[in-house]
C-alpha positions in Angstrom: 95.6 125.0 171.5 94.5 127.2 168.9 92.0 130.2 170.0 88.4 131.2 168.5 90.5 133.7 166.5 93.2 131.5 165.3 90.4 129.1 164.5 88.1 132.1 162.8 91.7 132.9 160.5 91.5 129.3 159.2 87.9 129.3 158.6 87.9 132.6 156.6 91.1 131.0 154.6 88.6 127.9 153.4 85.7 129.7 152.8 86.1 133.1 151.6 85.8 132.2 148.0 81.8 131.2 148.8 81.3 134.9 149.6 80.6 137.6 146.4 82.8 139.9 147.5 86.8 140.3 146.8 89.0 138.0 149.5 89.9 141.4 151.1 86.8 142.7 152.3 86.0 139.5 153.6 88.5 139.2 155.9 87.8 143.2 156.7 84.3 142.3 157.7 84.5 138.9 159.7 88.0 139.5 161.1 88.5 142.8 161.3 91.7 142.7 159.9 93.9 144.2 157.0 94.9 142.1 154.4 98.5 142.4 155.3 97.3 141.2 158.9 95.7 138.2 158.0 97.9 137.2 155.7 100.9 137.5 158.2 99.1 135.8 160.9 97.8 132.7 158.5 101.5 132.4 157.5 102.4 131.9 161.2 99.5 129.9 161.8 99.9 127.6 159.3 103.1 126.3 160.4 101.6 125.0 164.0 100.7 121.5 164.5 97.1 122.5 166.5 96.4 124.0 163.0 97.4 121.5 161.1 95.1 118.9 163.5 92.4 121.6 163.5 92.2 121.5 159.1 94.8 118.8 157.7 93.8 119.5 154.2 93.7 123.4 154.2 96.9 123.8 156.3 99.0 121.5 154.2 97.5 122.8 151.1 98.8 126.0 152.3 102.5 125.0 153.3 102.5 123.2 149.8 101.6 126.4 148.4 103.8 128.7 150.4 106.8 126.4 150.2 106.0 125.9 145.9 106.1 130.2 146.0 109.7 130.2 147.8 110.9 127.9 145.8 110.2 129.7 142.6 111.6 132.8 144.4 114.7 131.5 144.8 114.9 129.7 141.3 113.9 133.5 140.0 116.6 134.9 141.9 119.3 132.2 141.0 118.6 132.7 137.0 119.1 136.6 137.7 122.6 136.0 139.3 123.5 133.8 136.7 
């Protein structure tokens, strides 16, 4: 079961765009967390199911995202080695 902060993480990660201030200092100020943090903790959180029941769209937009990034990584690395 997800907790009021793992919940809180997701909420943040859908709505911090609405707020006029960079995606950073948003996440300071309601989470209390570094950047770093949060984005270490989303990464984990993303790949529960409670999350994914909690915000279907966001989380799979986010694993879609995440697994689009490591895939390009590993193209990028491939072409190097070539």
């Amino acid at each position: 079961m997800l907790s009021e902060g793992d919940r809180s993480i997701l909420d943040v990660e859908r709505d911090w765009w609405r707020h006029r201030a960079p995606k950073a200092r948003v996440v300071r100020e309601r989470l209390g967390l570094s950047a770093a943090s949060y984005h270490r903790l989303l990464n984990e959180l993303i790949d529960r199911a409670d999350a994914l029941a909690y915000d279907p769209m966001l989380v799979g937009r986010l694993r879609r995202l995440r697994d689009a990034r490591r895939r390009a990584r590993f193209a990028g690395l491939s072409r190097r080695e070539l």
